[in-house]
C-alpha positions as CSV (number, residue, x, y, z in Angstrom):
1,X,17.7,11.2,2.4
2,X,17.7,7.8,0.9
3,X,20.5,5.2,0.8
4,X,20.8,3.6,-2.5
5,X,23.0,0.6,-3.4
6,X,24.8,0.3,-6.4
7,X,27.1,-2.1,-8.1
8,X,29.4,-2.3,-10.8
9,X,29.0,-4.3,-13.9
10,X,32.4,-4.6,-14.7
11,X,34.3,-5.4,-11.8
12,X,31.8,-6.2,-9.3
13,X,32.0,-3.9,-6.3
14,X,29.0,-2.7,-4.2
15,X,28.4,0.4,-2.3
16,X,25.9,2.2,-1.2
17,X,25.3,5.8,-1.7
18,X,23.2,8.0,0.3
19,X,21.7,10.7,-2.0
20,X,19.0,13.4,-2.2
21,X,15.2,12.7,-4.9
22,X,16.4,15.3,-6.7
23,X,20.2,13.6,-7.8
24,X,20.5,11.6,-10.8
25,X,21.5,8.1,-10.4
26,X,25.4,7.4,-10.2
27,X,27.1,6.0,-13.7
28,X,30.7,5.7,-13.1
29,X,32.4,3.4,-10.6
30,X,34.9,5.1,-8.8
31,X,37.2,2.1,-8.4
32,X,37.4,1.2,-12.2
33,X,35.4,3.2,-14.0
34,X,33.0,1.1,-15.6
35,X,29.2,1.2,-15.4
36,X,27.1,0.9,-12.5
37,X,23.6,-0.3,-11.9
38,X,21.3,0.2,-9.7
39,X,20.3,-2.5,-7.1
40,X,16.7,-2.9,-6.2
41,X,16.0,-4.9,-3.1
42,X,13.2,-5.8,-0.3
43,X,12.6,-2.9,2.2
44,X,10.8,-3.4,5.3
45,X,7.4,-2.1,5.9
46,X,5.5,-3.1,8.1
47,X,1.3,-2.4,8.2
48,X,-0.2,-2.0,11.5
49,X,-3.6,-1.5,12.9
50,X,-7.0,-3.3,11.4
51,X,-7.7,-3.8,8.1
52,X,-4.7,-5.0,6.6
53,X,-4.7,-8.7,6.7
54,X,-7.4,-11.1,4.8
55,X,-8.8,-12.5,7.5
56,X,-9.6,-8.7,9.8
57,X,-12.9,-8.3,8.0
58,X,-14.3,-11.9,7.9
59,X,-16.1,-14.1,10.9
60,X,-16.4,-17.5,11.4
61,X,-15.0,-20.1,8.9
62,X,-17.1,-18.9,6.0
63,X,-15.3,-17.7,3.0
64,X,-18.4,-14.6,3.3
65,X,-18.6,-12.2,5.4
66,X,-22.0,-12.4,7.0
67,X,-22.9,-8.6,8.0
68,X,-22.9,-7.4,4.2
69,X,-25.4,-10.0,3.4
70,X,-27.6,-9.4,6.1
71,X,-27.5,-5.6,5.8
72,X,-28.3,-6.2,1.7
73,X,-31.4,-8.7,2.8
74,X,-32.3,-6.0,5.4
75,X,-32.1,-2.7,3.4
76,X,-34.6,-4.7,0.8
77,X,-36.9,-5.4,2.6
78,X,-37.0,-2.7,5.4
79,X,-36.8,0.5,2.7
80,X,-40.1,2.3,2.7
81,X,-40.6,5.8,2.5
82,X,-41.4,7.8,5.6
83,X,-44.6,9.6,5.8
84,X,-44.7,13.2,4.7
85,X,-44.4,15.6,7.5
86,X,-47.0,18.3,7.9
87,X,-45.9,21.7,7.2
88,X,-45.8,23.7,10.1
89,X,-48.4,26.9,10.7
90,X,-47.1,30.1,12.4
């Protein structure tokens, strides 16, 4: 279950409350009674593997990569249609 952290907009004081999706958001505070808000902060995530970072798909110092304009000069001029087969006799 999540932790969420709440504070008070009267008095001031911070908790944090562990609760379930499916609860509604705390309103009262329990040391004075006044409204609480909800306090949003950083969480940590962290993104491994390939393909997460600017620079996994680009070589050299170029700001292109060089394999998708290669492969588009390539497929241009290299596309021709194969020759039709002959139907097979039984």
């Amino acid at each position: 279950m999540p932790t969420y952290a709440y504070i008070c907009t009267s008095c001031g004081h911070a908790f944090d409350a562990v609760q379930s999706f499916s609860e509604d958001a705390l309103t009262v505070c329990p040391e004075c009674g006044g409204a609480l808000r909800k306090q949003y902060g950083s969480i940590g995530v962290t993104f491994n593997g390939s393909g997460f970072y600017r620079t996994d798909s680009r070589s050299g110092s170029g700001g292109k990569p060089s394999s998708s304009a290669s492969s588009k000069s390539e497929t241009s001029t290299s596309a021709k249609p194969a020759p039709a087969a002959a139907p097979a006799s039984s």
